[in-house]
C-alpha positions in Angstrom: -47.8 -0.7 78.1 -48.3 -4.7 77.9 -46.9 -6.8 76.2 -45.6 -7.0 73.4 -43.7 -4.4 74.1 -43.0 -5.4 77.7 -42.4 -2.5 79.5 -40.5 -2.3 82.8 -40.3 1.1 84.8 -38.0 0.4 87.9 -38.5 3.6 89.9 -35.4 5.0 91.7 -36.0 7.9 93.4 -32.5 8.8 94.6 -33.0 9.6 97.8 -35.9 7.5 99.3 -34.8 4.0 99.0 -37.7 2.8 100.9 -41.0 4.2 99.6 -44.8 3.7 100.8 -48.1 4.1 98.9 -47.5 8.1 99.5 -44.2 8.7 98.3 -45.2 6.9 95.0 -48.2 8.8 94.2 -45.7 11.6 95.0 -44.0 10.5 92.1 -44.0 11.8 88.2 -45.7 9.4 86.2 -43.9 8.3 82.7 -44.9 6.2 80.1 -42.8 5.3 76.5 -44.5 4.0 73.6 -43.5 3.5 69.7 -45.9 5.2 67.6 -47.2 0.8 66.6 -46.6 -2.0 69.2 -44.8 -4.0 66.7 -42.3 -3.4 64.0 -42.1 -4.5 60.2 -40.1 -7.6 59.4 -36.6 -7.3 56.9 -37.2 -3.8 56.0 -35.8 -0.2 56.6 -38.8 1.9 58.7 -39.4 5.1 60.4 -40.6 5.0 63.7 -41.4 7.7 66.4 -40.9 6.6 70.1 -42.7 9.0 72.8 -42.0 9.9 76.2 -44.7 11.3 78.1 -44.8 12.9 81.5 -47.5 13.7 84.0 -47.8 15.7 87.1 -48.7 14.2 90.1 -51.4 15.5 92.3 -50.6 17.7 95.3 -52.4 16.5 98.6 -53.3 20.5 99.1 -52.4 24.2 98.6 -50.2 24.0 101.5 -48.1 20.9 99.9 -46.8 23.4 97.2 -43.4 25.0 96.6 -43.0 28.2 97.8 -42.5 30.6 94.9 -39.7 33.2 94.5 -41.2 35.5 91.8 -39.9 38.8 90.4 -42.9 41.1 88.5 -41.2 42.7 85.5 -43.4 45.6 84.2 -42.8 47.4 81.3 -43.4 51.3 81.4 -42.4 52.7 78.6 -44.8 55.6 77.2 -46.8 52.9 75.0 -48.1 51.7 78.4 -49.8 55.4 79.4 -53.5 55.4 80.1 -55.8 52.2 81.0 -52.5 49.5 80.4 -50.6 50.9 83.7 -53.9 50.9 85.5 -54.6 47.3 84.5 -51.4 46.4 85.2 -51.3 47.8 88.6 -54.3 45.5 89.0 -52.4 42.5 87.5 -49.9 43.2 90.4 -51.7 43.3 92.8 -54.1 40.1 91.1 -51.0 38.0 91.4 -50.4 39.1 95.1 -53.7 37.8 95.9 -52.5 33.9 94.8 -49.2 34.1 96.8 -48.5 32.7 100.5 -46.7 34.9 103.3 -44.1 32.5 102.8 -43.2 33.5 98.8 -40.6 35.8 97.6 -42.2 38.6 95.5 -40.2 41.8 94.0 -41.8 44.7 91.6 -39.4 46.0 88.7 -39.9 48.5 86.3 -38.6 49.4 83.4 -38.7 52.4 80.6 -35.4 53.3 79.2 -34.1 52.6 83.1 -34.8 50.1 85.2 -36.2 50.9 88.8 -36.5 48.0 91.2 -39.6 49.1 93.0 -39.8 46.4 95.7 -36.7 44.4 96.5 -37.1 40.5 97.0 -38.7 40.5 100.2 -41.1 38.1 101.8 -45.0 38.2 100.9 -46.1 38.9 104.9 -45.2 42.5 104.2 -48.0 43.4 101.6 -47.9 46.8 102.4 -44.6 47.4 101.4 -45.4 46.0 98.0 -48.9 47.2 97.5 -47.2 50.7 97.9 -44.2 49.8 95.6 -47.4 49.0 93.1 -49.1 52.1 93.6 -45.5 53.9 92.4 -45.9 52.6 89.2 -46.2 55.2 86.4 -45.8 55.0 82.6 -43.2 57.6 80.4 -39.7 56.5 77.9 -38.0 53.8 75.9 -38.2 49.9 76.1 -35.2 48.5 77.8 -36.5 45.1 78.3 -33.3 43.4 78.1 -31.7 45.4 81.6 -35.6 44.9 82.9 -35.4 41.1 82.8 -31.5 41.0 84.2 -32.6 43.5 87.1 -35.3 40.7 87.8 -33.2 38.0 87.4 -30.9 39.7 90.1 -34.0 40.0 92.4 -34.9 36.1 92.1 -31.2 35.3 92.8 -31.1 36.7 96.1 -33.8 33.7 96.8 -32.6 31.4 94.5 -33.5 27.9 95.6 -33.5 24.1 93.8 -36.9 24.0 96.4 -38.8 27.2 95.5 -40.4 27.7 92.1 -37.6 30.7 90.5 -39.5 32.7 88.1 -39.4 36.1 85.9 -42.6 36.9 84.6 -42.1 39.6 82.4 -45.1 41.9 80.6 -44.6 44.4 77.8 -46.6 45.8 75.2 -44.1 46.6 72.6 -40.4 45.6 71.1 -37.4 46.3 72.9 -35.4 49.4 71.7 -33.1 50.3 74.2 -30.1 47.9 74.8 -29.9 44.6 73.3 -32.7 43.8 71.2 -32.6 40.8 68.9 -34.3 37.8 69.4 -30.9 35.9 69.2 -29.6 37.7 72.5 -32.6 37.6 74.3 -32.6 33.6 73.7 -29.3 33.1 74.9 -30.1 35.6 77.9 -33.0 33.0 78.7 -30.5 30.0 78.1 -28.2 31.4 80.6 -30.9 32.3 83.5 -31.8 28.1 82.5 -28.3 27.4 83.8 -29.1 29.5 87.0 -32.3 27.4 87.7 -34.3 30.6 86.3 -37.1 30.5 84.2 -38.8 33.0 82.2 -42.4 33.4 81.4 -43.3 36.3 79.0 -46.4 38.2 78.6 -47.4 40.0 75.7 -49.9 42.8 75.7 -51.8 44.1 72.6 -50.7 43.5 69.2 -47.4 45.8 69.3 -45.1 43.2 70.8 -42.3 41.2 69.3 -43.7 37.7 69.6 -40.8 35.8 68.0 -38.8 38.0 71.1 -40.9 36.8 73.7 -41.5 33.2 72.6 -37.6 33.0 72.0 -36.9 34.1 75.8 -39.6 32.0 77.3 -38.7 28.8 75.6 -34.7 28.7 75.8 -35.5 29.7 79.7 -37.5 26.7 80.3 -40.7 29.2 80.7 -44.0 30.2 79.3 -45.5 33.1 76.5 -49.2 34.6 77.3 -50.7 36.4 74.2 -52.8 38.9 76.3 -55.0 40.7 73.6 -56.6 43.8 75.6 -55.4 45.3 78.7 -58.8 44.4 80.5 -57.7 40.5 80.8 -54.7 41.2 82.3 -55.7 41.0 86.0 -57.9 37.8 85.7 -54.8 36.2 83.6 -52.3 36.9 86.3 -54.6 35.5 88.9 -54.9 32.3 87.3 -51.5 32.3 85.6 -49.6 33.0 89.6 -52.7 30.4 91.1 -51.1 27.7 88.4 -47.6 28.5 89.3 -48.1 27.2 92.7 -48.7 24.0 90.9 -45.3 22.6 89.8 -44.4 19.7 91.1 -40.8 18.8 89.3 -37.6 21.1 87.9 -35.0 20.4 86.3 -36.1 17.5 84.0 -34.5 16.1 82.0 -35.0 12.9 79.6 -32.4 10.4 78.4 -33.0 7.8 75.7 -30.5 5.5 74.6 -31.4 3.3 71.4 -30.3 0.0 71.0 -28.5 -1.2 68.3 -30.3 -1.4 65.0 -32.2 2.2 65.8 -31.0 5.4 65.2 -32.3 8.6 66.0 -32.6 10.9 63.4 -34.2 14.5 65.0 -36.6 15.3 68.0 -39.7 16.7 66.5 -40.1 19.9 68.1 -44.1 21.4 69.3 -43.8 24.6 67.8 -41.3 23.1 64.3 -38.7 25.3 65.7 -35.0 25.3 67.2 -36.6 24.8 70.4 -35.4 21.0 69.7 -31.9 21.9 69.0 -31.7 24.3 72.2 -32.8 21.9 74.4 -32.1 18.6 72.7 -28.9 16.9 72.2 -28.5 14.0 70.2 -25.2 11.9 70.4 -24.4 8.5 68.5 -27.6 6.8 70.4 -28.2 8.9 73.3 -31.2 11.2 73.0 -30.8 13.9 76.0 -34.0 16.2 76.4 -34.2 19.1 78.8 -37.8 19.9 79.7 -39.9 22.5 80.8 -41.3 22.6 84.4 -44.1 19.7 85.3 -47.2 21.0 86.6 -49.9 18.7 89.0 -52.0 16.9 86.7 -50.5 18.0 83.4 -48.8 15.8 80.8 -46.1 16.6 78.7 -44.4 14.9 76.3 -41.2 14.5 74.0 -41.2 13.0 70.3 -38.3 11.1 68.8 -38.0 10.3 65.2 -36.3 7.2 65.1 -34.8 5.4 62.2 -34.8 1.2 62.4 -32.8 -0.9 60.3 -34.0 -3.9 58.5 -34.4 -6.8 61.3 -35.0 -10.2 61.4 -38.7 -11.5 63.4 -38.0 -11.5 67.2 -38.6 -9.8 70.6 -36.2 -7.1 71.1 -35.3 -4.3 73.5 -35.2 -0.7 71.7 -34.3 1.4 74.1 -33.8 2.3 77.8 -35.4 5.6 79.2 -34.1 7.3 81.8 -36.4 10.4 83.1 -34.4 12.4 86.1 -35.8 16.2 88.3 -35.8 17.7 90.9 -39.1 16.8 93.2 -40.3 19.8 94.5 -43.1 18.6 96.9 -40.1 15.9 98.4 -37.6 18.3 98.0 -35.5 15.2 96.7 -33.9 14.2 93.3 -36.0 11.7 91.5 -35.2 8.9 88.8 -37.5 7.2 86.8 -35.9 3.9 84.4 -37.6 2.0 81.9 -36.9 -0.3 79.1 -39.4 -0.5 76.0 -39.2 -3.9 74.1 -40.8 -4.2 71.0 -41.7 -7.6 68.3 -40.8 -7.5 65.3 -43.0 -9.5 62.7 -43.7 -10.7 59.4 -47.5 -10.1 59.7 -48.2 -6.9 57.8 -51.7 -7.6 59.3 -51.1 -7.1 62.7 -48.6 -4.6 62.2 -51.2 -2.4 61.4 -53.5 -3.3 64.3 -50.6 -2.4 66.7 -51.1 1.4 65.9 -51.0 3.5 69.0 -53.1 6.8 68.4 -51.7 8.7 71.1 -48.2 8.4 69.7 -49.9 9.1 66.1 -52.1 11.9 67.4 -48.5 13.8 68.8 -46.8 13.4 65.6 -49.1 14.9 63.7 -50.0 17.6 66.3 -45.8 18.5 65.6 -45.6 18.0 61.8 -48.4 20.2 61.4 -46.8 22.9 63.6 -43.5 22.7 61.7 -46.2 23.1 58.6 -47.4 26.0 60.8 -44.2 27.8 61.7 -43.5 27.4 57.8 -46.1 29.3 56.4 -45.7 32.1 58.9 -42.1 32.3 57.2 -43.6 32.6 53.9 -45.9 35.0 54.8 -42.9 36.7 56.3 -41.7 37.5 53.4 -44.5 38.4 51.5 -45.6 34.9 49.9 -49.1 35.1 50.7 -50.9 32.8 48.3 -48.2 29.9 49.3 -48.7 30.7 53.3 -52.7 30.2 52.7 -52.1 26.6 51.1 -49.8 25.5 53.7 -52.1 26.3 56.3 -55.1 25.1 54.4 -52.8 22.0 53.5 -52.6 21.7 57.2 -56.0 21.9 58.3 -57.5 18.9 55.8 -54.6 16.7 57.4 -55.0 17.0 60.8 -58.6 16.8 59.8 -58.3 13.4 58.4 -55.6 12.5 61.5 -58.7 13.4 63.7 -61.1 11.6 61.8 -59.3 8.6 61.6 -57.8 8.8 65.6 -61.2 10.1 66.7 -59.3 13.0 67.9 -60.8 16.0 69.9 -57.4 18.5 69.8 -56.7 17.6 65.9 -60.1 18.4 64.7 -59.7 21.6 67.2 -56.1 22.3 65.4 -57.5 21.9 62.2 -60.3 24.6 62.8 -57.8 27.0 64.1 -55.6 26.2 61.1 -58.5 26.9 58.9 -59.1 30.4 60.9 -55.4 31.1 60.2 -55.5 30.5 56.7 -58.3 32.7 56.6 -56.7 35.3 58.7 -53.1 35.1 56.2 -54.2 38.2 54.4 -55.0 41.3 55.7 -55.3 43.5 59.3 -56.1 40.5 60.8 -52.7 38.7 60.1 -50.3 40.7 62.8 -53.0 39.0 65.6 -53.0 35.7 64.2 -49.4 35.8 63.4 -49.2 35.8 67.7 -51.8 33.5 68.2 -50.0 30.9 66.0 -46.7 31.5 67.8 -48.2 31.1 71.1 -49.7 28.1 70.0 -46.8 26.3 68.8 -45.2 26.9 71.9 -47.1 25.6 74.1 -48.8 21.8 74.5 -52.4 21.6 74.1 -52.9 21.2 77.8 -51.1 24.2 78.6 -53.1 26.5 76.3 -56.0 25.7 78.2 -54.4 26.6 81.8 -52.7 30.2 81.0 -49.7 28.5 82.9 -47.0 30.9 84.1 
């Protein structure tokens, strides 16, 4: 951004001193704004300072990361029929997106887990189209052992330069081992650790949702609401093709306010404890750990940020520090910048300094908290009060879109309408996943079925 708020990015990639045109556009792109160019004179004020990340472009298909991937199938008896068929076919849909030099392995899992193929190289596709073909459906739901059996596959491989991934796909709740939400989070914040991420599918409308979203968001992964069997195979395809695409790991954002500002909370996509799972905030230091960066794809982090009264000058409010792991340099990145902001008397032109960007991804995360909260009502059986939230919702982010001329608020406030519609009856337990899916995710991803 320009002055006023005089930015200055000083990029210091840690282990490439010397960089040409190449190397930069190799580079993560980061930009920090406050949600107005300019602050308010001699009085108390909210503010919300954004950090936003963007992918760069890879130079080809070849220029990816090599993946090392571990296909968790569920086969418990809910899966008989046309579901193991189509997810054969997912299999073997993903197989199609991956290079001879990726590390694949096949596990199933009823009330046992079997690893059908071991971690092993992609080059041998017969070995793992015929650990496929073994695949049949009967028992209980042991999806906790099924994910730590795939974990133990991806460790074998484990590598800061190869994209580590679970995907895991079930079609119902887990009943054999542990089974709550809680443990399956802190399994997923423990594989995190490791350099392991999970990305969850669910199948039908049988599935735990707050499970699967829990698991994929503490491990730094992705949920997929997969409504019928029939999409599975095109999903997969598309979801393994977009996995090739990451282009940084490990990322993690640093902001440290300057005196006079005080951060108060990260606001959260999906208004959950995503923020406090991945979010620490001490004295003035905001530290964010974020999900994998895809090529192309922005992603962003929301700070609510409390200033003091100040007096009119040019000041510096904060320094930003953005660090990961590059994975098409295979080297460890840093990105520094320092946002400076004025502060004036001139109500005037505090109000032409709005930034609708910064507005539009505030809103976009009150509404979900909004979201999240009427899906707890209607939890427990408040009904009428769910519908206003949700209707409550939709006239805001109307009026946000409206006044931001805003494409994904006027789309949020449709589906907000749809799910105030869809509070009361059948319909709810599908929309009940579709709004939990949705909060999870950014707007981009949505689009991209990223895995």
């Amino acid at each position: 951004m320009k002055t006023p708020l005089a930015l200055l990015a000083l990029l210091l990639p840690a282990l490439a001193p010397t960089l040409g045109s190449a190397a930069h556009a190799q580079q993560v792109r980061v930009e920090t704004d406050l949600d107005h160019r300019l602050l308010r004179a001699n009085e108390k004020q909210t503010v919300h300072l954004r950090v936003a990340l963007t992918g760069f472009e890879l130079a080809s298909e070849r220029a990816r990361a090599p993946l090392n991937v571990a296909i968790v199938i569920d086969k418990s008896g809910s899966m008989q029929g046309d579901k193991i068929s189509q997810a054969k076919d997912a299999a073997r849909a993903a197989l199609s997106q991956l290079r001879a030099d990726d590390i694949v392995s096949i596990v199933a899992y009823d009330d046992t887990v079997e690893v059908l193929v071991p971690a092993t190289k992609v080059s041998d596709r017969e070995v793992i189209e015929r650990g496929i073909n073994r695949l049949q459906a009967g028992g209980m739901t042991a999806l906790f052992a099924g994910v730590v059996k795939g974990a133990g596959e991806v460790r074998k491989f484990l590598s800061k330069d190869r994209v580590n991934r679970v995907i895991l796909l079930s079609d119902g709740a887990a009943n054999v081992g542990p089974a709550s939400a809680g443990e399956l989070s802190q399994l997923g914040k423990n594989l995190r650790r490791e350099g392991v991420s999970v990305t969850t599918v669910g199948l039908g409308l049988g599935y735990n949702e707050d499970l699967m979203v829990g698991l994929a968001q503490a491990s730094g992964g992705q949920h997929v609401f997969v409504e019928s069997e029939k999409q599975l195979a095109g999903i997969f395809r598309e979801g393994f093709g977009n996995l090739g695409t990451i282009v940084a790991k490990e990322v993690v954002v640093r902001v440290k306010l300057a005196e006079g500002f005080r951060p108060v909370r990260v606001l959260a996509r999906g208004g959950s404890s995503e923020a406090t799972d991945n979010a620490d905030i001490v004295g003035q230091t905001v530290t964010v750990q974020m999900p994998a960066l895809y090529a192309r794809q922005m992603d962003d982090i929301v700070i609510e940020v409390e200033a003091r009264a100040l007096a009119p000058q040019t000041l510096q409010v904060a320094t930003v520090d953005v660090s990961y792991h590059n994975i098409a340099t295979q080297n460890a990145d840093k990105v520094s910048m320092a946002l400076s902001a004025e502060v004036t008397t001139d109500i005037g032109r505090w109000n032409e300094s709005e930034i609708p960007a910064v507005r539009v991804a505030v809103i976009e995360r009150l509404a979900n908290q909004e979201s999240r909260r009427a899906v707890e009502l209607r939890d427990r059986g408040q009904v009428e009060e769910a519908q206003k939230v949700l209707e409550g919702n939709a006239r805001r982010l109307k009026d946000g879109a409206s006044r931001y001329g805003s494409k994904a608020l006027d789309d949020l406030s449709s589906q907000n309408e749809l799910d105030a519609t869809n509070v009361k009856g059948e319909q709810w337990n599908k929309q009940r996943k579709v709004i939990q899916r949705r909060n999870s995710q950014s707007p981009y991803s949505l689009e991209k079925n990223n895995f």
